[in-house]
Every structure is written in structure tokens, then in C-alpha cells.
N, C-alpha and C positions, 0 to 999 in steps of 0.2 A: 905210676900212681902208688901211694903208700895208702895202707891202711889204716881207717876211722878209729877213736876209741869203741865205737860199736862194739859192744861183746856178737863173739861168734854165737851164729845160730847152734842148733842144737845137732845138724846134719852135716854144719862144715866143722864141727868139731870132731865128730864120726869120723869124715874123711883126714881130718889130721891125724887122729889117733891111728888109724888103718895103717898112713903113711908110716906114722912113728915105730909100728910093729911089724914094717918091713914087708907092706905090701906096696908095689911100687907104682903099677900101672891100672888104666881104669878099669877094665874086667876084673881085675884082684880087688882093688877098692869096693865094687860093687857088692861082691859078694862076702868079703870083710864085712862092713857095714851093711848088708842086707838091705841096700838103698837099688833104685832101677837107674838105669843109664840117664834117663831124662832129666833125673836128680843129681845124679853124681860127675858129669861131663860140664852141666853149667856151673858148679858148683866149683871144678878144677880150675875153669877159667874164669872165677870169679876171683877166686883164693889167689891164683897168677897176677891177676890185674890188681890184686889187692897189696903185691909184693909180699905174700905171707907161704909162696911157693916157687920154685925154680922146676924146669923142665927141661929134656932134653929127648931128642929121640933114637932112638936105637940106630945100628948100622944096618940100612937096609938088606945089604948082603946076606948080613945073619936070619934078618928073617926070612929072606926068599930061600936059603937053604933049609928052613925048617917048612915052609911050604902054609907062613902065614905072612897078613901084614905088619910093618913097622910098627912097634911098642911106644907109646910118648911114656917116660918113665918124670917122674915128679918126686920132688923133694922138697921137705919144708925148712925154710930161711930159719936163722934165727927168730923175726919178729911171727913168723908160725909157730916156732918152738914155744913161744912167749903167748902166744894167742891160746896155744894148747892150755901150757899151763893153769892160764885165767880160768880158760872154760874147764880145767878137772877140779878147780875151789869151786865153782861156783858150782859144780854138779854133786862135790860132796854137801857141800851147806844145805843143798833141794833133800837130798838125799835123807839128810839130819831130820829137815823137816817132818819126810814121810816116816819115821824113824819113831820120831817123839811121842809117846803115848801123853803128853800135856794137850790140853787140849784151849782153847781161847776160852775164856766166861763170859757171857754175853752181859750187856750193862742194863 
């Protein structure tokens, strides 16, 4: 499945960005983004099914010798990369708005 023109929500933008700054797995994601698991796990496999992320999961090995479970580590595609950038215009332009001391004149 590829993804919609739909602009990214404002939380799966969170989680791209998180990705982009080199948090890889969802406990980091989480607390990157200061989002709860409930949010950020649907959200991974929405962005997955949206083809706007790749995943892979760790060498089980490695984690039984650190004495946790298996990491799914995530990466975002190109068309993530691309989904990113849309949602950083559009969040400056919100941004501008809050920004602008003009204010509307009523008719």
C-alpha cells in the first residue's frame, strides 16, 4: 500500500521527525516525541502500511545477551523523507500565523 496525498497528522509527523534525529526504535520514539505507546506503536504500523517507513528487527542474539527483547528498528523511505518535509512547511507557515501580530478586521 502507498500512501494518500493526506498531509501527515501532527503526531505521525513527531514520529518521522524522532526517526530523522536518529531515534530508531519505539521506546526512543516515545520519549523523543513524548507520545504514549498506544499512540506511537499504531502510528509505526500505520506509517509501515503507508510505505512511508521500512523496518527491520534486531539479531535476537544480541538482545538475549543484553538480557532484553528484540528491538523492531524503523526507518523512513524516501516518500517519509518527502511526507516529513511537507509536514515541516506546513508547521512553519502554522507557526507564521501564531507569529503575526496582524490581526483579521472584522466586516
Amino acid at each position: 500500500m502507498t500512501r494518500s496525498s493526506t498531509p501527515l497528522s501532527y503526531n505521525a509527523a513527531l514520529v518521522l521527525q524522532a526517526l530523522a534525529q536518529g531515534f530508531g526504535y519505539g521506546f526512543e520514539i516515545m520519549r523523543a516525541a513524548h507520545l504514549p505507546s498506544g499512540t506511537v506503536y499504531p502510528l509505526l504500523r500505520r506509517l509501515e502500511a503507508d510505505g512511508l517507513l521500512d523496518s527491520s528487527w534486531e539479531d535476537a542474539e544480541e538482545a538475549r545477551e543484553e538480557g532484553r527483547p528484540p528491538r523492531r528498528y524503523y526507518k523512513a523511505t524516501r516518500a517519509g523523507q518527502a511526507a516529513l518535509a511537507e509536514a515541516r512547511e506546513r508547521l512553519r507557515a502554522q507557526q507564521a500565523l501564531f507569529q503575526s501580530d496582524t490581526a483579521v478586521e472584522e466586516a
